[in-house]
SETI-519705 format. One record per residue (C-alpha): residue in three letters; y, x, z. Coordinates in steps of 0.02 Angstrom, whole numbers, plus 32768, in hexadecimal, padded with zeros to 4 digits. Layout:
BEGIN
SITE   rest     py     px     pz
SITE    ALA      Y      X      Z
...
This chain:
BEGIN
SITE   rest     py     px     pz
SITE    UNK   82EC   7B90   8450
SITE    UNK   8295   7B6B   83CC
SITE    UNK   81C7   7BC2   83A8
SITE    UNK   81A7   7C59   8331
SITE    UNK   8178   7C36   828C
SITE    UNK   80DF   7C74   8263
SITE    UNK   80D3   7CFD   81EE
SITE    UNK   8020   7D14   81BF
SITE    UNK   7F7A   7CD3   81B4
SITE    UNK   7ECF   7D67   81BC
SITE    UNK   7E68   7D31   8121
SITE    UNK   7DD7   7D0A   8184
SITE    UNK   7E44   7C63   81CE
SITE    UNK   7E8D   7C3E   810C
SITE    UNK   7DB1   7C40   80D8
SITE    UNK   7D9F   7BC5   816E
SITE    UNK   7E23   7B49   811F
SITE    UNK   7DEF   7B50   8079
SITE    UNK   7D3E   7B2B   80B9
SITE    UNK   7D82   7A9E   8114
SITE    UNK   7DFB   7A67   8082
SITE    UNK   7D55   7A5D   801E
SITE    UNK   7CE2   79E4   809E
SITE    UNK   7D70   7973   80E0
SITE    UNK   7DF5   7979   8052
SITE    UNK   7EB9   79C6   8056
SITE    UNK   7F1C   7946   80AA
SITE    UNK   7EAA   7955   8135
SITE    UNK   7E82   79EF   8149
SITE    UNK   7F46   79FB   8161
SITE    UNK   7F31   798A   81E4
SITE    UNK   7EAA   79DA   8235
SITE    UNK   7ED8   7A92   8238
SITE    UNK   7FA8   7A65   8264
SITE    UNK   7FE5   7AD7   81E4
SITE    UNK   8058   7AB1   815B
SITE    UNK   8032   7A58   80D5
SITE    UNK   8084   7AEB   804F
SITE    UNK   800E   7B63   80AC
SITE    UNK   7F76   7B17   80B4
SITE    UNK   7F8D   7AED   7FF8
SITE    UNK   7FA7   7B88   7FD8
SITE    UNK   7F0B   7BC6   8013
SITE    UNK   7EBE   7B58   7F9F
SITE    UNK   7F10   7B88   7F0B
SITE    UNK   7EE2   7C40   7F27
SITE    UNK   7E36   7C21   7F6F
SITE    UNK   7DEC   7CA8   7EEB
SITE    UNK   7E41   7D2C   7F19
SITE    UNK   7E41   7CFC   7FCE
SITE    UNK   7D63   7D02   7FB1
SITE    UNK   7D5B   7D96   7F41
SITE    UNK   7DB2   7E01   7FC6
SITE    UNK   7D49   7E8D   8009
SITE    UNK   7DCD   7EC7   8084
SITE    UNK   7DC2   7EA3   813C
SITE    UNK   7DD1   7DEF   8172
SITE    UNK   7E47   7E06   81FF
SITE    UNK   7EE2   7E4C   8176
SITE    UNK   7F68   7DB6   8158
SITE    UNK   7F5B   7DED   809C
SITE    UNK   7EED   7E1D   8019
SITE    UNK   7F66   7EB2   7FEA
SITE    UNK   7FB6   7EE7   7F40
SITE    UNK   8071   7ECB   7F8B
SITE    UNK   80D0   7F50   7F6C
SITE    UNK   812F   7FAC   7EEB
SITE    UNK   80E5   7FE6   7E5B
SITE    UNK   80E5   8092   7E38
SITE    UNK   8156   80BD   7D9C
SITE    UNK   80FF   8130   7D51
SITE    UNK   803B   813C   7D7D
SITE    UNK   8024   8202   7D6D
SITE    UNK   809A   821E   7E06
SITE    UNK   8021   828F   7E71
SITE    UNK   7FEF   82F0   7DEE
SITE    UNK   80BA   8318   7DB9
SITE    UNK   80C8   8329   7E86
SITE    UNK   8032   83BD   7E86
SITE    UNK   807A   83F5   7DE6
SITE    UNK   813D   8422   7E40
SITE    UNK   80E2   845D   7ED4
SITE    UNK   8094   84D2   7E67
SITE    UNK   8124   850A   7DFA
SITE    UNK   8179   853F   7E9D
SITE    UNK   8100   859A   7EF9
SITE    UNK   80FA   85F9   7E4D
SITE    UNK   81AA   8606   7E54
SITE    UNK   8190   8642   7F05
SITE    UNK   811E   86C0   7EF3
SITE    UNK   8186   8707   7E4B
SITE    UNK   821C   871C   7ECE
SITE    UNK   81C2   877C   7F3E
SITE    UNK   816E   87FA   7ED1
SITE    UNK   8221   8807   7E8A
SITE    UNK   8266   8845   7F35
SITE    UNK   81E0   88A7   7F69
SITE    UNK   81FA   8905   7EB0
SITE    UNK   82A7   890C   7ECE
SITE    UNK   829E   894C   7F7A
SITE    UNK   822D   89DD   7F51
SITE    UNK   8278   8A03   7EAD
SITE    UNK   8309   8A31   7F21
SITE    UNK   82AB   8A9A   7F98
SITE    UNK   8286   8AF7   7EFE
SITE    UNK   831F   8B0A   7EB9
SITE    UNK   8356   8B3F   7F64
SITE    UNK   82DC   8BAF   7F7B
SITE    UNK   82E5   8C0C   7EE2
């Protein structure tokens, strides 16, 4: 059997590289840390965004995956149906309750 392939790396290990990758140069920081060459370089390449991160060190990424939301007003459309029906809601009830004692008065008369 062959070994997992590693997934991730927290941002605090990807700093350490690119720390490294500045003292003793890329080839040998390769060398050094055992991971591939693509990955380590990669680290370099995005070494801004990898220091400019506020987020905890520990995370494998610096966020902003995802999907995008298509349309950037969506909770405010979401409070805005909720709304509408519990109108809608409330309009249904005082209709019964009319209708229900409209008849008690017919009825009764």
């Amino acid at each position: 059997m062959g070994t997992n392939k590693q997934l991730g790396y927290p941002i605090k290990e990807k700093l350490a590289a690119v720390d490294l990758i500045e003292r003793i140069g890329l080839t040998a920081a390769v060398e050094k840390l055992g991971h591939p060459h693509g990955t380590v370089h990669g680290w370099w390449v995005g070494r801004a965004k990898l220091r400019v991160n506020e987020g905890n060190k520990f995370d494998k990424t610096t966020k902003g995956q995802g999907r995008k939301e298509s349309f950037p007003f969506t909770s405010a459309l979401l409070t805005y149906m909720k709304d509408v029906r519990r109108d809608e809601e409330t309009d249904s009830q005082l209709k019964k309750s009319k209708k229900s004692s409209s008849q008690v008065w017919i009825c009764s008369a």
